[in-house]
N, C-alpha and C positions, 0 to 999 in steps of 0.2 A: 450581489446578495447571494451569501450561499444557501441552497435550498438540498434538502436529502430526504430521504423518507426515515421518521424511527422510531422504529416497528413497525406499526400500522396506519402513521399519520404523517402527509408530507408538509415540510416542517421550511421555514425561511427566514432567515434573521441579517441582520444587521452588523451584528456585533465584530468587534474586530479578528480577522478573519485569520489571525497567527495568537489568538487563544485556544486552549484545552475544550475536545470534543468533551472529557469528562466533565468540566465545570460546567458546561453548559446543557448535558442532560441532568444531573441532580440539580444544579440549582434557578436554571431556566425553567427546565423541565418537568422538575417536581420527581424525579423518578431513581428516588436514593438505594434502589437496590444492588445498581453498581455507587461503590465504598471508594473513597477516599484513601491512599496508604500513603506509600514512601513518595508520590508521585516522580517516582523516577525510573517503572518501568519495571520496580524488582520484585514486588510484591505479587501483583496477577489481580491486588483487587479491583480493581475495575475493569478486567475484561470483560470485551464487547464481540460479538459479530462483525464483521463485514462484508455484505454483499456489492460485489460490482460484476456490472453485464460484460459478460462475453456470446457473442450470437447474440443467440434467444433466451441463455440461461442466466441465473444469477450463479456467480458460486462464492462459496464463502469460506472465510478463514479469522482467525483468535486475531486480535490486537489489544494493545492498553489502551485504553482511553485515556490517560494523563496525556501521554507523550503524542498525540496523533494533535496535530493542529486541525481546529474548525473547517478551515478550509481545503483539508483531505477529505472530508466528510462529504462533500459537494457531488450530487450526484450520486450518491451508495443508496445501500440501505447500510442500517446501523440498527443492532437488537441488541435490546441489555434482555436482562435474566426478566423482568415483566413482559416484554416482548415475546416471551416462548410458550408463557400460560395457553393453554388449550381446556380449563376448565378441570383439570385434574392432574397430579403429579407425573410428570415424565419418567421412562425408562432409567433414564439419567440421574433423575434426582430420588426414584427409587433405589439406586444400587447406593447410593449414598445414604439412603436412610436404611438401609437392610443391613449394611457395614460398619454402622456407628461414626461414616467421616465426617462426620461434624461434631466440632463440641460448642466454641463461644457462636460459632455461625455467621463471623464476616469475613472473611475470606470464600464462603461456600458458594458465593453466587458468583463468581472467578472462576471458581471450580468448574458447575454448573456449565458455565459459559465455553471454557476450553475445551471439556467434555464433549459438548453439544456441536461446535466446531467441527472436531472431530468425527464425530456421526453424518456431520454430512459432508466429509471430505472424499472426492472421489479416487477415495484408495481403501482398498484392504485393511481393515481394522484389525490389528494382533494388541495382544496384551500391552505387546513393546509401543506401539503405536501410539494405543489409550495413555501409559506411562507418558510418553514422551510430550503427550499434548497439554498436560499437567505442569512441563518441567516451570513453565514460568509463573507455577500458583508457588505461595509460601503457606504454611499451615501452624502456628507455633504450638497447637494443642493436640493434634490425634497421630502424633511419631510417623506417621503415611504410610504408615502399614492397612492400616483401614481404608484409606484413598487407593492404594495398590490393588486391595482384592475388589473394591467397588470397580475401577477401571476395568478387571478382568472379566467380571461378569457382563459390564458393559462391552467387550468386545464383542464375548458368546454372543451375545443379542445381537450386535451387528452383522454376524457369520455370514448370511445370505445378500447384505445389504447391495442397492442395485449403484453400481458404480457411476454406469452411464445416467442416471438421473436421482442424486439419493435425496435430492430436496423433494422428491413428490413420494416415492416410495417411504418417507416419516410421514409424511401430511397421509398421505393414505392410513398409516399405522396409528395412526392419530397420536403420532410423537410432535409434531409442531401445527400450529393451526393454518387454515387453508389459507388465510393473508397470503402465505407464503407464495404463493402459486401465481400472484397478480404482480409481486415485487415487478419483474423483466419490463411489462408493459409500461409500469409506471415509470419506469427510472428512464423508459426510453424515450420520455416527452420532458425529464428535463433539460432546459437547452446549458450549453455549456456554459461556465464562467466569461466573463467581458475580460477580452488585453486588459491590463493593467496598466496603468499610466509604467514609464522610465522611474526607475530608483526606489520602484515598490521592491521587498525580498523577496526573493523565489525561495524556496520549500523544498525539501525531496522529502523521505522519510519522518523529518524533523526528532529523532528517536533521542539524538544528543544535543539539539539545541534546543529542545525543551525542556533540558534539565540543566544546559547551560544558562540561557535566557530567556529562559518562561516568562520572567515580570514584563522585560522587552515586548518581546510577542504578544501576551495578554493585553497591552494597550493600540497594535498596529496591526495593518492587515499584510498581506501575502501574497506571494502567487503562489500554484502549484504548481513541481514539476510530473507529480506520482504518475497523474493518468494521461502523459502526453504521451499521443502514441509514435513519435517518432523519435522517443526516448528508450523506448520498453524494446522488448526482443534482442532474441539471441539467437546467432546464426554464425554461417563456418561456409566460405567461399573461398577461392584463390587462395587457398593457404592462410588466412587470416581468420580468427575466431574474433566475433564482434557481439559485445555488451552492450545492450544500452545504458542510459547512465540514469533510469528510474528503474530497472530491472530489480527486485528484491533480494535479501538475501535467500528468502526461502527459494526464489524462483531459480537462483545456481544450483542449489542443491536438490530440485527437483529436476531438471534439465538433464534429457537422454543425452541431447547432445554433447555436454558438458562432461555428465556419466562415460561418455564415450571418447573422449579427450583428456581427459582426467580422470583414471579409473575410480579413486579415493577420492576426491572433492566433496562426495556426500557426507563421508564421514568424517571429513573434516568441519563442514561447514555446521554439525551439530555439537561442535565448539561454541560458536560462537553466540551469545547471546541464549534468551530462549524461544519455542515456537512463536508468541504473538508477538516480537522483537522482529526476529528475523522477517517476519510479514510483512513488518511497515521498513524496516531500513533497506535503504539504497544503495545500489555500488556508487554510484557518482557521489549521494553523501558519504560515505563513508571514506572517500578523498578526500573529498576537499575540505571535511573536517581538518584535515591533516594530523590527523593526531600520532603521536610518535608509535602508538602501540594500536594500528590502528589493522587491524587483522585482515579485511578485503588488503587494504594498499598493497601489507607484505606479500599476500599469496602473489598478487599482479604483477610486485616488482621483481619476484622469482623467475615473471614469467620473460618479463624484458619486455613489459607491456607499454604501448602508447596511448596514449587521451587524445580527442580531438576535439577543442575548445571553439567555441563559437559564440557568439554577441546577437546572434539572430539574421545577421548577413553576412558575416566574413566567418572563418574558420582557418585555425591552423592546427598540424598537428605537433605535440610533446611528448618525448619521450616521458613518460613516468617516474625514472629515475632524476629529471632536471626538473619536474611539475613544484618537489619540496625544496625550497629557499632558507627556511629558517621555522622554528617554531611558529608554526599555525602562519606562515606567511606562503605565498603561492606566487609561482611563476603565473598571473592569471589577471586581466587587463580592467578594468574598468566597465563592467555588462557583462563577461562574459561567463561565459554558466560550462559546464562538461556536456557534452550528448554521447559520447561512449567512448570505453577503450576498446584494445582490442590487442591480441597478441598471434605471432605465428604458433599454425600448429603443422601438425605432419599425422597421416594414418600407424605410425606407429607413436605411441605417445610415449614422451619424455620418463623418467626418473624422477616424482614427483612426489616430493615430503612438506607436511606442516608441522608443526610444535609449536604448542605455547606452553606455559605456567601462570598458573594463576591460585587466588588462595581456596578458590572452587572449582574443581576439573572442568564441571560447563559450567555457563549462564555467568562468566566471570568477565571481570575486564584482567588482560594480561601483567604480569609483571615483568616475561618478554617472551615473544614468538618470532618462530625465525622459520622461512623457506626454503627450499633448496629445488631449483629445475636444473636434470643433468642428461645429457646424452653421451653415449660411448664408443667409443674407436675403437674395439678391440676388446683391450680389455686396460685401457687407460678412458681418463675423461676427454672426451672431444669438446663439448660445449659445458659450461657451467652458469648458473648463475644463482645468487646467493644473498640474502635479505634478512633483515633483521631488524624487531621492534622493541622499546624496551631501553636502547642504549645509546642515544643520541635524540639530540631535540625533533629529529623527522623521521620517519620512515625510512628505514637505510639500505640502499645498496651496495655489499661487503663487495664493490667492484676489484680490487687488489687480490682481498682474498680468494675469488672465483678465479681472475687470471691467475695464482699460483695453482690451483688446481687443477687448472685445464692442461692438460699432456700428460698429467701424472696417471700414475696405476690408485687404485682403493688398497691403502695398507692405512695399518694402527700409524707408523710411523708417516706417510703424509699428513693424515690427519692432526696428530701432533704438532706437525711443524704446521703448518695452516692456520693451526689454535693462536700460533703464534701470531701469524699477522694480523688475525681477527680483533687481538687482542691490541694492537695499535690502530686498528682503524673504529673502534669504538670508543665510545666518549659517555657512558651512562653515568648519571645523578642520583645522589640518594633522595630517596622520596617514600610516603607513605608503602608502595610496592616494597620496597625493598631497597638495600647498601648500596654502593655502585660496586661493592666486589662482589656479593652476594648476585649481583645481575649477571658481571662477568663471569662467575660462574656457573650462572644458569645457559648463559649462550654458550659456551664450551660444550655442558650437558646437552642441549638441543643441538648442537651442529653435530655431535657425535650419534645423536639419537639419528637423526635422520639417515647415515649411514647404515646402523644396524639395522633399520628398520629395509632400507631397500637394498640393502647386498647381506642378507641374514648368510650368516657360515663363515663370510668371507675375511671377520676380521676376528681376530685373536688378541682381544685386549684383556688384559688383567685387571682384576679392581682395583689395585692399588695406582693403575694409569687414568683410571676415568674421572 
């Protein structure tokens, strides 16, 4: 039985435990102020809160309600936009109404919610911040210009906000109501979920197979992998940096460690998807989706990363490059599920580029991205490796193309000839993204992007070569 608390009331059902948290608060629940849209993640209306304990606090962060399965729910809290009433309009939903950002007003309790998110995330609220906790609302009536100056007001407010505890410093301000403040205790007397019988589905993020197989799900139950804690965390020992395989996308791109490893990861990882996306998706899903354009795989394949697969008592490890067999097929047995990759690193960190395209700079899915990890001998490439999504049925590693690059010097003319191998070891399809020349021309563009971008000065290419 999954049980959770939401908002103010703890709450326990039955129902099959790989349907929509969203169907089951409007229409179990009675509580239609989170909206129904694209149920596929891209609209923002039905974002929700969610609180899950760490220690003694709750903290919280934006997700969609379509795409989060019932059984992620287990254990949190969960606040839609009724949930936050205190008896008179918030900070939050005053800068909105002081801004004009609403006009038909359903997308606004989306808004509301990302906003409110936001305010009690234990960081630094800048304008940029408010902006970005927005990116996965759609608005089709107020141009977001009136969303943009409401954010910004809403940060001012936030100016002093208390890092180290901001869920009690609102309830103090009387921005959220005192519920808030009992959430930790309650959550910490539910007991966990029961093992699931063999050949129930296990769960990560569920972000894309809920919009794969939502009808699937909505009649079966689940397991989850989200809150297993010997999936989560990330850590760097012996020369190995290790992911778990429920670890979020937000949670890479918040990671000192990672930060420290990867100078640029953050700002790559605000490619992909938007804020309450990234919350709930997984590295491990995001594998073993397999999907050809599937943005964690590439960065990881860049890295010459390994998976380590397990059934619940054996384990072996995969290189990541042999894990893709064939479209959406996996080197991967009969039970057994990811519990993390992991890749070498070193105190001086790699040469390390992302690029994608897509037909929206963020919050898009790819038409193709490509990686590139390089280390130098001098002033030639010592190691290379080199990845590419978008142009064959899996997740690709350009292995050929990395060994002709490795010895060489960074000139216009290696790269050129490079293009060329790239260009035999790809295989892209025409599809709704894009031609397959059209693709192959975009992989050219990004493997050459990635160059300029990490040896800026160094190459003198013409426009009539790019």
């Amino acid at each position: 039985m999954v049980t959770f608390i939401l908002n103010d009331e703890t709450v326990s059902t039955v129902k099959p435990s790989g349907s929509s948290l969203l169907d089951f608060i409007r229409y179990d629940m009675g509580l239609t102020g989170t909206k129904t849209g694209c149920r596929e993640g891209d609209c923002g209306a039905c974002t929700v809160l969610v609180g899950t304990v760490e220690g003694n606090r709750v903290t919280y962060s934006s997700a969609v309600s379509c795409l989060m399965p019932l059984v992620n729910a287990h254990g949190r809290h969960i606040v839609t936009v009724e949930g936050i009433n205190t008896g008179k309009i918030s900070a939050v939903q005053q800068a909105i109404v002081d801004h004009s950002a609403t006009q038909c007003g359903f997308c606004t309790p989306g808004i509301v919610m990302s906003l409110t998110a936001e305010s009690l995330a234990a960081r630094k609220t800048t304008p940029g911040t408010a902006i970005a906790s927005v990116s996965g609302n759609i608005c089709r009536c107020t141009g977001y210009k009136s969303i943009e100056k409401a954010a910004a007001v809403i940060a001012s407010a936030l100016s002093d906000k208390q890092l180290s505890d901001p869920v009690s410093w609102l309830v103090d301000r009387g921005e959220l109501p005192a519920y808030f403040l009992s959430i930790a205790g309650r959550l910490s007397v539910i007991p966990p979920l029961s093992p699931e019988p063999a050949g129930v589905r296990g769960i990560g993020g569920g972000t894309d197979l809920m919009v794969q197989k939502a009808d699937l799900l909505a009649e079966s139950d689940s397991v989850t992998y989200i809150e297993r804690k010997e999936l989560k965390g990330i850590r760097a020992d012996n020369g190995r940096c290790t992911i778990g395989a429920a670890v979020t996308t937000s949670e890479l791109g918040h990671s000192e460690l990672l930060k420290r490893l990867l100078p640029d990861l953050s700002s790559y990882i605000q490619l992909i998807a938007s804020e309450p996306v990234r919350n709930m998706a997984t590295v491990g899903g995001n594998i073993v989706n397999a999907s050809p354009i599937g943005d964690i795989s590439v960065m990881l394949l860049a890295l010459n990363a390994d998976v380590i697969l397990t059934d619940g008592r054996r384990e072996r490890t995969v290189p990541l490059k042999d894990l893709f067999l064939a479209y959406k097929k996996l080197d991967m047995r009969e039970g057994e599920y990811i519990r993390q990759s992991s890749f070498i690193y070193s105190d001086d960190p790699p040469f390390f580029s992302f690029e994608k395209v897509s037909r929206r700079t963020h919050l898009d899915i790819a038409s193709v991205n490509s990686a590139i990890s390089l280390r130098m001998s001098g002033d030639t490439i010592g190691e290379c490796h080199l990845s590419a999504g978008g142009v064959s049925p899996v997740p690709l590693c350009l292995k050929r193309t990395a060994a002709f690059l490795t010895g060489r010097t960074v000139s216009a003319e290696t790269l050129m000839q490079a293009n060329e191998v790239i260009q035999e070891e790809i295989s892209p399809i025409s599809d709704v993204r894009g031609s397959k020349e059209y693709k192959r021309l975009l992989l050219r563009q990004l493997f050459i992007a990635h160059f300029l971008k990490l040896f800026p000065g160094r190459l003198n290419l013409k426009i009539d070569e790019l």
